[in-house]
C-alpha positions in Angstrom: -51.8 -5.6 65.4 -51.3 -5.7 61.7 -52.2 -9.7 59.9 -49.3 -11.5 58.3 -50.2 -10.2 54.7 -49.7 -6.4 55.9 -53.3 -5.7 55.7 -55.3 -3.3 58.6 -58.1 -4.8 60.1 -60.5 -2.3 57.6 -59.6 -4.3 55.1 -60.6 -8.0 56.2 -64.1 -8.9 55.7 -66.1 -10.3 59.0 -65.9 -14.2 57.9 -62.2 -14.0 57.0 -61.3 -12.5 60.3 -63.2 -14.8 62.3 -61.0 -17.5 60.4 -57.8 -16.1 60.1 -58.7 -15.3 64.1 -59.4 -19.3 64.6 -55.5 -19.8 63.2 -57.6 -22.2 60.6 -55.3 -23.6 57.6 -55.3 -22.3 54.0 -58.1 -23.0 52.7 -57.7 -25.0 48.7 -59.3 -21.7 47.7 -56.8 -19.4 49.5 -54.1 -21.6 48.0 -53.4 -20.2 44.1 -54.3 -16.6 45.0 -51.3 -16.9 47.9 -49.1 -18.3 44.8 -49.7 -15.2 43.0 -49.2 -13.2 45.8 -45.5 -14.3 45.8 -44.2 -14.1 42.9 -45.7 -10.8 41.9 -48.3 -11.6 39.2 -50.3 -9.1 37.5 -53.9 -8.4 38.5 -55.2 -10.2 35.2 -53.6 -13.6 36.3 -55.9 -13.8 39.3 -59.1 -14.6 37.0 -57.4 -17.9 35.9 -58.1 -20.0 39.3 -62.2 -18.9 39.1 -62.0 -19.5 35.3 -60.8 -23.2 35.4 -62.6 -23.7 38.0 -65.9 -22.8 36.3 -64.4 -24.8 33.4 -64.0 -28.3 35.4 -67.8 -27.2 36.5 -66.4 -27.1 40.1 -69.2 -26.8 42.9 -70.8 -23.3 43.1 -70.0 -22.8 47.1 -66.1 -23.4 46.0 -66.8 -20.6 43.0 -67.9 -18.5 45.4 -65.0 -19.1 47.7 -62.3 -18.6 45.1 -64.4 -15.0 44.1 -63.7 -13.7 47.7 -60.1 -15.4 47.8 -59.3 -13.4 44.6 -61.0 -9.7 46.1 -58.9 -10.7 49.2 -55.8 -11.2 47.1 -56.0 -8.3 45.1 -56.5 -5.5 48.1 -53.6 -7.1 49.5 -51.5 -6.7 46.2 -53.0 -3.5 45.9 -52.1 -2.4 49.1 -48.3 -3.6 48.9 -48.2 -2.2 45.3 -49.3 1.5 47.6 -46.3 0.4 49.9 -43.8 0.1 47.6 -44.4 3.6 46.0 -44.7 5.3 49.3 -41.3 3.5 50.3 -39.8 5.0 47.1 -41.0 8.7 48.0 -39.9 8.3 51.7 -36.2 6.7 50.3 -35.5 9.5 48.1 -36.2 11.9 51.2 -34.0 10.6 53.7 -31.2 8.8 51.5 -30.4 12.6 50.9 -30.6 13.1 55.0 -28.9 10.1 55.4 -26.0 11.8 53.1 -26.4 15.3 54.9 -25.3 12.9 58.2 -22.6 11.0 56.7 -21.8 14.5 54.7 -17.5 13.6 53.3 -18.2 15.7 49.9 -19.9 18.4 49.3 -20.2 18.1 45.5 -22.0 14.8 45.9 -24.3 16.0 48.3 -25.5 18.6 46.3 -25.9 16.7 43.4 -27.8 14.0 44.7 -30.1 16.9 46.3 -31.0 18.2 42.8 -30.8 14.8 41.0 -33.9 14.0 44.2 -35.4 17.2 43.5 -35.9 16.3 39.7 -36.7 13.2 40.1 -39.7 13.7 42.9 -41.2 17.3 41.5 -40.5 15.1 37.8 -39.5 18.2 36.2 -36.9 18.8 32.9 -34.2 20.2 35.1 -33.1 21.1 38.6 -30.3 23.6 39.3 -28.6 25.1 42.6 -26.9 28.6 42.2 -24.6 30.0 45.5 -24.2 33.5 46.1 -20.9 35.1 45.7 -20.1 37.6 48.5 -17.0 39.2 46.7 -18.7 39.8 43.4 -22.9 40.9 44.9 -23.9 38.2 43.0 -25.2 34.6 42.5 -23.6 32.0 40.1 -24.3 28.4 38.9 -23.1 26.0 41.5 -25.0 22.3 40.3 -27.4 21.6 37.2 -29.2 17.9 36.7 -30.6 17.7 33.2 -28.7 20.4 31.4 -27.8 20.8 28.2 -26.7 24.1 27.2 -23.3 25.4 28.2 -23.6 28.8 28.4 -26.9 27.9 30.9 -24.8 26.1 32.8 -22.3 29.4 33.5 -24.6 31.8 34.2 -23.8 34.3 36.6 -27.4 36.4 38.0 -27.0 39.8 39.6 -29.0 40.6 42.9 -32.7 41.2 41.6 -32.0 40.1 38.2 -34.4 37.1 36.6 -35.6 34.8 38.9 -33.1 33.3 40.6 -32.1 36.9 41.4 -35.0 37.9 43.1 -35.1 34.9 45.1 -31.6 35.6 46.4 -32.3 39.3 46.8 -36.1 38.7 48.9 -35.1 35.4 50.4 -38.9 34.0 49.4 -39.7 31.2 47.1 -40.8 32.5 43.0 -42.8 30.3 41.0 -43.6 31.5 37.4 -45.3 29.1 34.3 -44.2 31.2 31.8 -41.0 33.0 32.7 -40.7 35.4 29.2 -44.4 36.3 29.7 -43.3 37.2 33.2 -42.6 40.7 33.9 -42.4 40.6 37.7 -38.7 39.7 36.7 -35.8 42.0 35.8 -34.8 40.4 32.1 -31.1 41.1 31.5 -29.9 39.7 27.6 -27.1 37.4 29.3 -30.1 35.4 31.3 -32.6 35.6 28.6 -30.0 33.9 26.0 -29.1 30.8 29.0 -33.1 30.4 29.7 -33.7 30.4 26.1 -31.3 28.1 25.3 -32.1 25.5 28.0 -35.7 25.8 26.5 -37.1 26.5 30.0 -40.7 28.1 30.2 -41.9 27.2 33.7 -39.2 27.9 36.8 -39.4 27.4 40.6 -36.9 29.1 42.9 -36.5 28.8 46.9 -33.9 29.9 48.8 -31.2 28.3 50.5 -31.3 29.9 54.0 -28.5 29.6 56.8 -30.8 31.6 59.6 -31.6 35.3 58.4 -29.3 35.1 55.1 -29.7 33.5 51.7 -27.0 31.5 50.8 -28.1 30.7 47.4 -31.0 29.4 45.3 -32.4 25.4 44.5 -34.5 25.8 41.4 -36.4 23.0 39.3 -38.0 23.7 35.9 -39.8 22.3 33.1 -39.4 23.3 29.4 -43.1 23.3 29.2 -45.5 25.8 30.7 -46.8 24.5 33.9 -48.7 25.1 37.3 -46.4 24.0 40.3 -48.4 22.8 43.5 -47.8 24.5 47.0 -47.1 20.9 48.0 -44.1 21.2 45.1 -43.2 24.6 46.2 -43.1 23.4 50.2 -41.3 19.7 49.2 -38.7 22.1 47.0 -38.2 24.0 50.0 -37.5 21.1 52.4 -34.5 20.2 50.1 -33.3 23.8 50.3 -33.0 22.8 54.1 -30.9 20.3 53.5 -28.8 21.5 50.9 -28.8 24.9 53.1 -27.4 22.5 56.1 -25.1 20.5 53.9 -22.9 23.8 52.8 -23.4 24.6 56.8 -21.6 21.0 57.8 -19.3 21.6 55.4 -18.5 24.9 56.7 -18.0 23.7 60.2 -15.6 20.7 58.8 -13.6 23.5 57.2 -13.5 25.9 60.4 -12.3 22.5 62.3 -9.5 21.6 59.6 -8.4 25.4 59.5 -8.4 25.5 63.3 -6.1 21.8 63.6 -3.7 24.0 61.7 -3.8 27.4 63.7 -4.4 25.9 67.5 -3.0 23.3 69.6 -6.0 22.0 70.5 -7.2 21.3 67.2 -6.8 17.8 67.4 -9.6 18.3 70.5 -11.4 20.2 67.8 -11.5 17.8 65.4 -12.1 15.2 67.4 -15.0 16.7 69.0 -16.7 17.7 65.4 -16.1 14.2 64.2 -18.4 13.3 67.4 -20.8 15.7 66.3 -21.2 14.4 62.5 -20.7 10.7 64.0 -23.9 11.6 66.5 -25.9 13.1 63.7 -25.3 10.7 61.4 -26.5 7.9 63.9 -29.3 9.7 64.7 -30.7 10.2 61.1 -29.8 6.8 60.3 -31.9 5.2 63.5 -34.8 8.1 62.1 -34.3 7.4 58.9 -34.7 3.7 59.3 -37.7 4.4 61.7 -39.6 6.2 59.1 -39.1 3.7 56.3 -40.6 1.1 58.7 -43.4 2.9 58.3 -43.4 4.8 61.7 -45.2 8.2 62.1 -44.6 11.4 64.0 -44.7 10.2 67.7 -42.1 7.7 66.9 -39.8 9.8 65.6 -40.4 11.6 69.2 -40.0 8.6 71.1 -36.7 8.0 69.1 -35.3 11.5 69.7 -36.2 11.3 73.0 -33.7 8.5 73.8 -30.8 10.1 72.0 -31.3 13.4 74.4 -32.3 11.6 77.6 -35.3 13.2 77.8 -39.1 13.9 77.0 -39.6 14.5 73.2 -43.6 15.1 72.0 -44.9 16.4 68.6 -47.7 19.1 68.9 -49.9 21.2 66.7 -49.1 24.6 65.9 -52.5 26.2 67.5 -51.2 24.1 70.9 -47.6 24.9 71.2 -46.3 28.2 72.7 -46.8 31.3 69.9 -44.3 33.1 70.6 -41.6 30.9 70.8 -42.9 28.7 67.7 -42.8 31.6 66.1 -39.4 32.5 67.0 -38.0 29.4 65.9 -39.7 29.2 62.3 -37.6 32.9 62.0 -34.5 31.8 62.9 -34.8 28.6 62.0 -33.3 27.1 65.1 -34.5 25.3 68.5 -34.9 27.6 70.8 -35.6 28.0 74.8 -38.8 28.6 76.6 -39.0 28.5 80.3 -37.4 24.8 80.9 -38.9 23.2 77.7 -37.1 23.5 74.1 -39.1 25.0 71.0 -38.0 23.5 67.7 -40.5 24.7 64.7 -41.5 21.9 62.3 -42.9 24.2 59.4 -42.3 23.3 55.1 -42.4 26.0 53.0 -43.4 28.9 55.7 -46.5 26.5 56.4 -46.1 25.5 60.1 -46.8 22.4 60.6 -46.6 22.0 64.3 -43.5 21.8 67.2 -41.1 19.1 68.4 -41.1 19.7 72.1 -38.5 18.9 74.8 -39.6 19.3 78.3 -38.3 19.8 81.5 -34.5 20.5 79.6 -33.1 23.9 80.1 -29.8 23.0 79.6 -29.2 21.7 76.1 -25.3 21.6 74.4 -25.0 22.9 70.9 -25.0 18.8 69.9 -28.3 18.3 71.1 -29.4 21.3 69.8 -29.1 20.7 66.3 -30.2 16.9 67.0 -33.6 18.4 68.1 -33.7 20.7 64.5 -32.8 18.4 62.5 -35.4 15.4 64.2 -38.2 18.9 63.2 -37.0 18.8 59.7 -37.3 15.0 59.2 -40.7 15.3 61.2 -41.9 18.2 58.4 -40.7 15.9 55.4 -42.5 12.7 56.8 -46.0 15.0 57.1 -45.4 16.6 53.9 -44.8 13.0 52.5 -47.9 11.6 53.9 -50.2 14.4 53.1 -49.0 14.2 49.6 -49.8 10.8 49.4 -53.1 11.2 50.8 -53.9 14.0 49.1 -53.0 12.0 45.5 -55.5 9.6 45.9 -58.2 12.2 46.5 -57.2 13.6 43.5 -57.3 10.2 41.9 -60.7 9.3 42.8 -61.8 12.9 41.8 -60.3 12.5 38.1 -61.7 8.9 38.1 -65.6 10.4 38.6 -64.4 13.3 36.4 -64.0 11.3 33.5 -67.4 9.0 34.5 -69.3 12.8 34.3 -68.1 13.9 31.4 -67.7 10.5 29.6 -64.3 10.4 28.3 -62.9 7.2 28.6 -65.7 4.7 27.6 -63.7 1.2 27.6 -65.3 -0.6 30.4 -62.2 -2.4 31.0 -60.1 0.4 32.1 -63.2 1.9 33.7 -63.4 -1.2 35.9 -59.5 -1.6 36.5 -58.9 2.3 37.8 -62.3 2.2 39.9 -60.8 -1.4 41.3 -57.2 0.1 42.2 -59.3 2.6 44.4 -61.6 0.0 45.7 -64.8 1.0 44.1 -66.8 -1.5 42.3 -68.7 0.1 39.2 -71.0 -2.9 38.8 -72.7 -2.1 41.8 -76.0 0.2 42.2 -74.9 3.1 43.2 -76.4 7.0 43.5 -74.7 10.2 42.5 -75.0 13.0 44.8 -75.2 17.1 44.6 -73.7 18.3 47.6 -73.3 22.2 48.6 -72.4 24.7 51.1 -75.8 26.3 52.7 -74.3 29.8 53.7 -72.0 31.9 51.1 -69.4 33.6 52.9 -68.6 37.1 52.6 -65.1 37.0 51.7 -63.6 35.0 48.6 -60.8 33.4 50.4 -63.2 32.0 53.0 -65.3 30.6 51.1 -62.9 29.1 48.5 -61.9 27.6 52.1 -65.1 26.5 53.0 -65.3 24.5 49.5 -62.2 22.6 50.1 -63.4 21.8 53.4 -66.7 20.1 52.0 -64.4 18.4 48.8 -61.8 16.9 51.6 -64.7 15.6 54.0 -66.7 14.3 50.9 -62.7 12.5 49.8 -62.6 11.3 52.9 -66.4 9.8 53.1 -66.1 8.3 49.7 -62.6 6.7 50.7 -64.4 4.8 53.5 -67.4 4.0 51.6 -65.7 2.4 48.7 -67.4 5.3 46.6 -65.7 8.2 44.2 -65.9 12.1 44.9 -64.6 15.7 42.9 -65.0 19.0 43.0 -67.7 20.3 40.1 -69.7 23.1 39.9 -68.9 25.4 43.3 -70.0 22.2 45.2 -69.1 18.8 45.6 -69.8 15.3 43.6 -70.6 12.1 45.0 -71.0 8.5 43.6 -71.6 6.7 46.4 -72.9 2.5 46.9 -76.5 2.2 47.8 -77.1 -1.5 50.0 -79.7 -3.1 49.1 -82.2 -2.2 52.4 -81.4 1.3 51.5 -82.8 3.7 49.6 -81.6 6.8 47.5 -83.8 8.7 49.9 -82.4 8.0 53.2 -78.4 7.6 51.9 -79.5 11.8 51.1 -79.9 12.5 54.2 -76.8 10.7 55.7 -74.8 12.5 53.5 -76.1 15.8 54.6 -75.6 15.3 58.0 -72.3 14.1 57.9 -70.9 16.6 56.0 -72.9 19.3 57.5 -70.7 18.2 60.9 -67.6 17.5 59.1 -67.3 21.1 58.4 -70.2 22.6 60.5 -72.3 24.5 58.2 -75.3 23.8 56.8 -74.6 21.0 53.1 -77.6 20.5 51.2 -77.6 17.0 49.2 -79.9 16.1 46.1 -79.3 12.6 45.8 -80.6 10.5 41.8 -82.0 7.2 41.4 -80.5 4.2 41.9 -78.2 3.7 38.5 -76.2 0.5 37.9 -73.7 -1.1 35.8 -71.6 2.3 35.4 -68.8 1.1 33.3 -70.8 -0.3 30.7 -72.8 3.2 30.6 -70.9 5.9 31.5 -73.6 8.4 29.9 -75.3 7.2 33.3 -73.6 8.9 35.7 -74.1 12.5 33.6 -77.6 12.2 33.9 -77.7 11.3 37.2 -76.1 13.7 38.3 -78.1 16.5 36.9 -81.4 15.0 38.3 -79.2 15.3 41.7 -79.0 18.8 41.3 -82.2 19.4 40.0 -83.4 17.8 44.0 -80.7 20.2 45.2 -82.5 23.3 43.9 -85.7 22.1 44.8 -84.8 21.6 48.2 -83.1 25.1 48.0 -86.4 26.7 46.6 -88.4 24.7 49.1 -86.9 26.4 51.9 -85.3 23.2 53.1 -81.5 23.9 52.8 -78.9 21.5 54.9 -81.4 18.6 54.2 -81.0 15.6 51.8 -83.8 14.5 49.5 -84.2 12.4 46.2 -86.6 12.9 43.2 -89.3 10.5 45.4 -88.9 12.8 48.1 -91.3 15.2 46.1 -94.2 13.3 45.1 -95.4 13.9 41.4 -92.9 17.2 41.3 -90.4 14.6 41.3 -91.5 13.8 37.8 -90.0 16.9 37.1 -86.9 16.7 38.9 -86.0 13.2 37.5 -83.7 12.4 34.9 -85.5 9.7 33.3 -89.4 10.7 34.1 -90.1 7.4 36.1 -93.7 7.4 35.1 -94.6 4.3 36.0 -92.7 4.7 39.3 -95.0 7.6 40.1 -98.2 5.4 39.0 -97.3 2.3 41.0 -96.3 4.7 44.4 -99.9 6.6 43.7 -102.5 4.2 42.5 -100.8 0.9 42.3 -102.7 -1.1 44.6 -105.9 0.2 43.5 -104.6 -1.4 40.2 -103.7 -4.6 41.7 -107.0 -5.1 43.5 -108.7 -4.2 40.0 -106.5 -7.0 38.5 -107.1 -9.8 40.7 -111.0 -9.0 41.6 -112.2 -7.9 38.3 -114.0 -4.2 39.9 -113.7 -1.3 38.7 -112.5 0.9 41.5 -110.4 3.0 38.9 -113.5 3.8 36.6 -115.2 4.9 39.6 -112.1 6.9 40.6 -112.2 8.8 37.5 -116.1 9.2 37.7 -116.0 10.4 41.2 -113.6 12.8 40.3 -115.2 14.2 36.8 -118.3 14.7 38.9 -116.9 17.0 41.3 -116.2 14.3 43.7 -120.2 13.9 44.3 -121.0 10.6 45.1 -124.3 11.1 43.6 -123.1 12.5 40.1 -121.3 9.7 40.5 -124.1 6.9 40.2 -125.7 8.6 37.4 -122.8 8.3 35.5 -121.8 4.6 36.0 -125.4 3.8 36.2 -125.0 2.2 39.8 -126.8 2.6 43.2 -125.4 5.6 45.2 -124.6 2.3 48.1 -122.5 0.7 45.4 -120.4 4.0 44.8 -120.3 4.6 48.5 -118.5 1.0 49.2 -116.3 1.3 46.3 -115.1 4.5 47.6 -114.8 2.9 51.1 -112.6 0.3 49.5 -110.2 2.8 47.8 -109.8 4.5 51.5 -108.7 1.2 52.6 -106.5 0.8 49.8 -104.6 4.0 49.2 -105.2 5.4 53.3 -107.5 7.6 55.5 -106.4 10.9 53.4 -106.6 10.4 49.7 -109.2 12.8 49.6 -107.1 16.2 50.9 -105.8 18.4 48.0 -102.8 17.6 47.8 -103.3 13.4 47.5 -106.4 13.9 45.8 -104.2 15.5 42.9 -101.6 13.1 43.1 -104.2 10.5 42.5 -105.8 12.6 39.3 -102.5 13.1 37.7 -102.0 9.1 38.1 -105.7 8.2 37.1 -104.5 10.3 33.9 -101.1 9.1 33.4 -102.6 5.5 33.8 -104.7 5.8 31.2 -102.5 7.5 28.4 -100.3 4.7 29.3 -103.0 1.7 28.7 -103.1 1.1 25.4 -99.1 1.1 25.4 -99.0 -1.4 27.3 -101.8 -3.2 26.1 
């Protein structure tokens, strides 16, 4: 159940549910931060209630209160701030099905289609050319941000320019710079529109009723640039319904024509006006339904009402091949067994399958209720996975910028990191992530890398961390508690990953850095001493584990970013040091001695000048102190590279 504030349970901290659980009143700290809630204040207005607080020297326990009222208050304006856009994006969508069900002119349909298709793809101009069947070509039907006249008449042969093609092939043409483009046939008459409209960039997809192309919905940008597959697959979903508009408006025509011809056309009419009357109730109750904030099933459950029946959403790989297949193709509903088929695909991509069971009879009505509930169903996913999809790409720009240090104003550091719900002042530790294996093909393994960037999104989303793409691996910047270390968090990471997209992910994790916005440089440097563990453990043999620079003993001196020296010392020797400090021996001299004599205990005494007993108990001490093993090879050098390092150290310190 959802809190009165419109917050999931994720986002309430343990203390606050317990007392919003309790029903206990508003607390006095709760109070201003609830103010500012309702009438819509900015995000700076909610430092005023800590800062007059501090200023009447308030107790530090109601300080401290009104710090977690204000986190509190700004996730929730954060998250309603997230609301309103997505309500914006989903409004746009199904105000122009909501006109395809309540379709009276055509005209206006159309235009609100491209005016929608501008305004969500945010390009210069969208147009929609119809073909002409007489005349074996395609002409301008609707333009939203035109301004040159002779654009706005253009008439395109089959195969010529863009639009041409797209009408000749019936598939989608995307180009960024259309005179550079010679996949096109270039004629003078559409070279002079384009160039006068200033276009450079141009996306066309068809309008499709079934197997034919009716015509062409295009956006464009007078700019070169890159449309998404997203873009392409969102353009396409508006050819639907611009597709289906002409197509009611066709039947509306055949029914008026018919009242004319027939004496039944007043049972004509008055069964298509049923039709419309049905469809239009049906989007408006899905329409509605979606802007609630329902998701796929719902729309199922809702359908399945209207057709008296059993209505479930399923994934492409689940639902019947063959007949899924079939309906993408003809872009109907169609039968299998006693169970209905109607494709829910974007773009070509399918998507999954709206399913009616145990149905085998199904009336023309119902029919196209069940196609059109698919296409709604394929614009609500599209919507959602665009949405999600942004904010990956928002976290991945924000650690893009921390790498490569571009935006330095701690400020704006701190206010883009707090709209994603990171918190740059804490300690945090970048991390080198990468794929094991290298797979054979290109394709597959450009796959297998957006894999590992979505499941390192989707870890960083839930850890209130950052994460991007970089170097044929992953990035991470993730917050390190304070029983943790940089260590351990390594080896998480590599596990979860590795079964997030089962293969082997190798992680080289930095040291602890902290206060990030005030030193971005931080983050750059960390992250090289990540992958400087990442080739170690590569090198080592130890690929699909997670290690940090401490992981590696004194080679981590090497691998670390800022050569923790002293780090190295205290880990080696340091309570050999301390016990030298507060009993006034000298264990380290003798160290040193027993070493420069070969490690012979009686070399040893003739170089300090001490009984052999006294260099045997000092000895025994330091095995106490540093462990049974500080003689093998590999501690024993440790020890005579921090004996050494101790002492070049001394007089600095001294």
């Amino acid at each position: 159940m959802s809190n009165p504030l419109g917050m999931s349970r994720d986002h309430v901290q343990p203390g606050e549910r317990s007392a919003a659980a309790a029903g206990a009143p508003l607390s006095s700290a709760e109070a201003p931060f609830l103010e500012l809630l309702a009438r819509g204040a900015s995000a700076d207005a909610y430092e005023q209630p800590v800062l007059l607080a501090r200023a009447e020297g308030r107790p530090t326990e109601q300080i401290v209160a009104l710090e977690q009222a204000k986190l509190l208050a700004l996730r929730v304006r954060s998250e309603l701030e997230g609301r309103r856009r997505r309500e914006a994006e989903l409004s746009a969508l199904f105000e122009t099905a909501h006109d395809l069900a309540g379709l009276r002119d055509l005209d206006s349909v159309l235009q609100a289609i491209v005016q929608r298709a501008r305004s969500l793809l945010g390009t210069d101009i969208a147009y929609l050319s119809l073909n002409d069947p007489a005349r074996g070509d395609t002409y301008m039907r609707v333009t939203e941000g035109s301004v040159a006249a002779r654009f706005q008449q253009l008439r395109l042969g089959m195969g010529e320019g863009l639009g041409g093609l797209v009408a000749q092939t019936a598939r989608p043409y995307v180009t960024d710079d259309y005179f550079k483009d010679d996949r096109f046939q270039h004629t003078l008459a559409i070279d002079a529109g384009v160039r006068d409209e200033g276009l450079v960039a141009i996306l066309g997809v068809p309008l499709m009723l079934g197997h034919h192309v009716i015509g062409v919905l295009f956006a464009a940008d007078r700019r070169a640039r890159v449309f998404e597959r997203e873009q392409i697959a969102l353009l396409g979903s508006f050819a639907a319904l611009a597709a289906a508009a002409i197509d009611t408006a066709n039947l509306l025509t055949e029914t008026r024509s018919a009242l004319a011809d027939l004496e039944r056309a007043n049972e004509i009419i008055q069964d298509r006006s049923g039709v419309i009357e049905r469809a239009s109730d049906v989007h408006d109750r899905l329409a509605e339904l979606v802007l609630r904030g329902g998701g796929v099933h719902d729309v199922a459950a809702a359908v399945s009402e209207v057709l008296d029946g059993t209505v479930e959403f399923t994934d492409a790989a689940v639902a019947p091949a063959g007949a899924l297949e079939a309906s993408r193709a003809e872009g109907h509903a169609v039968r299998h067994a006693d169970d209905w088929i109607a494709a829910v695909a974007a773009g070509g991509e399918l998507l999954g399958a709206l399913v009616l069971r145990g149905h085998p009879g199904l009336d023309p009505v119902d029919q196209r209720t069940l196609e059109r509930a698919a296409m709604v169903t394929s614009l609500l996913l599209l919507a959602r996975r665009s949405a999600a999809e942004a904010e990956q790409r928002v976290r991945g720009e924000l650690l893009d910028d921390l790498l490569d240090a571009r935006d330095r104003d701690p400020r704006l550091l701190r206010e883009r990191a707090s709209r994603l719900d990171a918190d740059l002042d804490a300690t945090h530790v970048v991390l080198a992530a990468r794929l094991d294996a290298t797979a054979a093909d290109a394709d597959q393994e450009a796959a297998a890398r957006r894999r590992l960037w979505s499941a390192a999104s989707h870890l960083a989303a839930t850890r209130h961390g950052l994460a991007a793409a970089r170097d044929g691996g992953t990035v991470l910047l993730l917050p390190l508690e304070a029983s943790d270390t940089a260590a351990a968090l390594a080896r998480r990471t590599a596990r979860h990953l590795g079964t997030a997209v089962h293969e082997a992910v190798t992680v080289g994790a930095s040291a602890p850095v902290e206060h990030l916005a005030a030193h971005p440089d931080a983050v750059a440097a960390a992250y090289e001493e990540g992958r400087r563990c990442l080739d170690a453990l590569r090198l080592l043999g130890r690929s699909g584990d997670g290690a940090a620079a401490q992981d590696f003993g004194f080679l981590g001196l090497l691998l670390a970013g800022d050569r923790d020296i002293a780090g190295f010392v205290g880990r080696t020797i340091g309570q050999v040091v301390a016990y030298d400090e507060r009993r006034g021996t000298d264990l380290l001299r003798t160290l040193d001695a027993y070493f420069a004599c070969g490690m012979s205990p009686a070399r040893t005494k003739d170089e300090l000048h001490v009984h052999v007993n006294t260099v045997a108990q000092r000895l025994e001490r330091v095995g106490h102190l540093l462990g049974d093993d500080w003689q093998s090879p590999a501690r024993a050098l440790e020890i005579q590279l921090a004996l050494r390092l101790h002492r070049l150290s001394a007089p600095a310190q001294r």
